[in-house]
Backbone bond lengths (Angstrom), bond angles and torsions (degrees), N, CA, C in turn:
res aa  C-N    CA-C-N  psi(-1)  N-CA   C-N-CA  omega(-1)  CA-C   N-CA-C  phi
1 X - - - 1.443 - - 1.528 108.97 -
2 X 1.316 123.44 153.37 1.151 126.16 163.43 1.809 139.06 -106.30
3 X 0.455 126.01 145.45 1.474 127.32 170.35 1.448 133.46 -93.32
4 X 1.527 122.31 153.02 1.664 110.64 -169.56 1.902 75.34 -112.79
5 X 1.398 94.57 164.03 1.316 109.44 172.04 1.553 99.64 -147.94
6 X 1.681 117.55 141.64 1.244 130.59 -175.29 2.123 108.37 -123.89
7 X 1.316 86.53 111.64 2.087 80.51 178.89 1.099 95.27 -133.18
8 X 1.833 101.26 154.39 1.465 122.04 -168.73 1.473 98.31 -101.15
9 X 1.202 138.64 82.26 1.536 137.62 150.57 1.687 139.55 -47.76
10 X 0.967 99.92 111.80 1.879 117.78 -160.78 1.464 103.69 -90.60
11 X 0.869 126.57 119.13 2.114 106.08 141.91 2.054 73.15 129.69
12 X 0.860 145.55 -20.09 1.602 144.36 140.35 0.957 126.64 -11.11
13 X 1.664 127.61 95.43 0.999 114.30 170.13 1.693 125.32 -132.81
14 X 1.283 122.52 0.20 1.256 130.19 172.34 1.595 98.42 -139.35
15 X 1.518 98.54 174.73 1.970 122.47 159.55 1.138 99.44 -42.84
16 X 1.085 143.47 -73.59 1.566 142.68 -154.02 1.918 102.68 -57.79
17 X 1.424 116.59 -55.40 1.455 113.92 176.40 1.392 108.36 -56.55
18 X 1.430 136.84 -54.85 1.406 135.40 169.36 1.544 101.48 -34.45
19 X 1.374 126.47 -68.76 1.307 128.86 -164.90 1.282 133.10 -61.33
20 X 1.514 96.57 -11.30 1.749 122.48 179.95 1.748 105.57 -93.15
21 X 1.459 101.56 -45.46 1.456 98.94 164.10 1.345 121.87 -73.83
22 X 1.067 118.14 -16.58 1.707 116.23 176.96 1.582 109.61 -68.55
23 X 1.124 119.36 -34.57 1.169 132.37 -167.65 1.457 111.79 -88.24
24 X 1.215 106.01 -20.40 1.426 111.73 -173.22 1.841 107.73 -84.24
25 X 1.398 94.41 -34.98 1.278 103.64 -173.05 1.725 110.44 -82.92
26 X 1.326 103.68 -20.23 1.817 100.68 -167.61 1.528 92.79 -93.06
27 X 1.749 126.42 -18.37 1.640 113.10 149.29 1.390 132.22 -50.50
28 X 1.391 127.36 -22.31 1.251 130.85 -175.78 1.339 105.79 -74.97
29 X 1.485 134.33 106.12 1.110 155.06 170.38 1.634 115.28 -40.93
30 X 1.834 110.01 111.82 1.403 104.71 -150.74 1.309 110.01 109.82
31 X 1.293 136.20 -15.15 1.542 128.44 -160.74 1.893 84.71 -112.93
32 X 1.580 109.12 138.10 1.220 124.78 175.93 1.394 100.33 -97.02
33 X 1.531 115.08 -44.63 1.770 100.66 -159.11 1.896 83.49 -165.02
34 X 1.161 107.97 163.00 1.250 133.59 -154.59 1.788 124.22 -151.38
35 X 1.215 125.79 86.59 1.998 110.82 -173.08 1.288 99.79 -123.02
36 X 1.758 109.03 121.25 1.315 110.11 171.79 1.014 104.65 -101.67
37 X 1.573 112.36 147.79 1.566 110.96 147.94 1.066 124.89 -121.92
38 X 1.576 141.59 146.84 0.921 155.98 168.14 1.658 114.13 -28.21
39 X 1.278 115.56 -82.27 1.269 139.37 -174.61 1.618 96.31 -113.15
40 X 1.344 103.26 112.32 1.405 140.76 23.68 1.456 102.16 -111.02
41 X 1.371 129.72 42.09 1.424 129.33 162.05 1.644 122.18 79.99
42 X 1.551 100.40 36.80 1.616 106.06 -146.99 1.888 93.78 -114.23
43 X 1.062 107.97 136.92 1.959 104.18 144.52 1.388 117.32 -131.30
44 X 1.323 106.80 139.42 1.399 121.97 156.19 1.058 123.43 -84.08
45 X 1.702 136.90 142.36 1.213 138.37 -179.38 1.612 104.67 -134.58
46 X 0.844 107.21 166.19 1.848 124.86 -176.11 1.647 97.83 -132.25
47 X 1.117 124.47 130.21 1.520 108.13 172.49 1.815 96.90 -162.11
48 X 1.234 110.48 -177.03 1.414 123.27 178.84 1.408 106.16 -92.43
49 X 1.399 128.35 164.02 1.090 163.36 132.77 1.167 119.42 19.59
50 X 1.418 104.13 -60.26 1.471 134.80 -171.59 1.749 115.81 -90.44
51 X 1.605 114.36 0.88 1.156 125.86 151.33 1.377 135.52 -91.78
52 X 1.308 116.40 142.69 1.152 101.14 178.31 1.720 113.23 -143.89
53 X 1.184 113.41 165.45 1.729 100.17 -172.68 1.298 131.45 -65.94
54 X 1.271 91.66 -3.37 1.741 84.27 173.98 1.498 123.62 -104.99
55 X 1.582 105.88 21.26 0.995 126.66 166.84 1.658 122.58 -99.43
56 X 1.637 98.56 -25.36 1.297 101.87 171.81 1.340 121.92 -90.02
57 X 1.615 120.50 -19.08 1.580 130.37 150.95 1.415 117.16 -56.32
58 X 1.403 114.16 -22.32 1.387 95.74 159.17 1.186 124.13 -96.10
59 X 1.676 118.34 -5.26 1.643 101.40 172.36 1.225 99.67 -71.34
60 X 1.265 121.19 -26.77 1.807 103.73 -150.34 1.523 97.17 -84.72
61 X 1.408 117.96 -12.59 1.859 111.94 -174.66 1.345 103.82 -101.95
62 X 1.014 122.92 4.25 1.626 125.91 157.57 1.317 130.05 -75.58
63 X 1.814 100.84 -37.25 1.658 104.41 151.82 1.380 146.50 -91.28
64 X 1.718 96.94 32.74 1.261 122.89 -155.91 1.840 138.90 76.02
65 X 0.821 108.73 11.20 1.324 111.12 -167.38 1.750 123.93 -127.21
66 X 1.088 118.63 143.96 1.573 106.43 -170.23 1.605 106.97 -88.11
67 X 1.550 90.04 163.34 1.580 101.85 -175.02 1.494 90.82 -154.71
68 X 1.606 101.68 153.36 1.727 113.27 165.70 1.320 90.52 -153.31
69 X 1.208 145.60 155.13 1.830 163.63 146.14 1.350 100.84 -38.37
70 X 1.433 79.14 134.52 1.998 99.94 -178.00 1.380 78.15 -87.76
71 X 1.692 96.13 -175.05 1.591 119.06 -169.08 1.448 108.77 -77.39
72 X 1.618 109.60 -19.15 1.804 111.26 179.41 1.416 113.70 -94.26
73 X 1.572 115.10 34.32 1.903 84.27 -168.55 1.505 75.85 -96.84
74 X 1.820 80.27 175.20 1.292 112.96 -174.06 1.843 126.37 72.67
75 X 0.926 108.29 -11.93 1.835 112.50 -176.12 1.674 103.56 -74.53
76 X 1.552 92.14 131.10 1.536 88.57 174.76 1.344 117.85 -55.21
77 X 1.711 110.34 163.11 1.226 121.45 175.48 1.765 83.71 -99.91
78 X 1.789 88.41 144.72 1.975 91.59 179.62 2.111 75.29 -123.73
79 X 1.077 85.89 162.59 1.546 140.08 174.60 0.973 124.26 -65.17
80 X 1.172 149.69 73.96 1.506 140.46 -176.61 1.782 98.64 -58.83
81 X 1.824 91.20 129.77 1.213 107.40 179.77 1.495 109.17 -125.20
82 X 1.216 146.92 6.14 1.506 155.77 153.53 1.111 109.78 -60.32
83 X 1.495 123.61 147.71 1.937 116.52 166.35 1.619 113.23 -70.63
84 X 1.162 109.82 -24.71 1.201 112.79 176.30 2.154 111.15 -54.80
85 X 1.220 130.90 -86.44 1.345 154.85 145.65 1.839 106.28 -28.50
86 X 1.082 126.54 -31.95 1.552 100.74 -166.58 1.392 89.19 -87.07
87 X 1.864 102.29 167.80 1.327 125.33 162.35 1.572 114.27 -51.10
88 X 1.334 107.95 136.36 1.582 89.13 138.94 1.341 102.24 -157.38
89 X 1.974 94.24 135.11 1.229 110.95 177.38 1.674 133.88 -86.03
């Protein structure tokens, strides 16, 4: 199963800082996908099971920058199971 994770990122101030944290975070082993944004200083992550946020506060303060958990980390990601909403590959 996977999990969504929500962090508030500080010290952000252009594309290039987003892109440094993006990267930082889609290294953390377990992480599927990763979108920073700048303003309002936010990333989303997708990751497995076996992650957890205080693993992703430390990628992001390793490349200098602060992080604490938005109000959504950790909630599973569910599945769209309707024909309407599911994938199909």
């Amino acid at each position: 199963m996977q999990k969504a994770f929500s962090l508030s990122v500080g010290g952000m101030s252009c594309g290039a800082c987003a892109a440094r944290v993006r990267t930082a975070l889609e290294a953390v082993e377990g992480v599927v996908s990763a979108e920073v944004t700048v303003r309002p200083g936010s990333a989303a992550v997708v990751a497995t099971d076996a992650v957890d946020t205080n693993q992703l506060i430390a990628a992001v303060e390793a490349v200098g920058y602060r992080a604490e958990p938005g109000a959504l980390s950790g909630l599973p990601v569910l599945e769209a199971t309707n024909s309407c909403c599911a994938r199909k590959d």
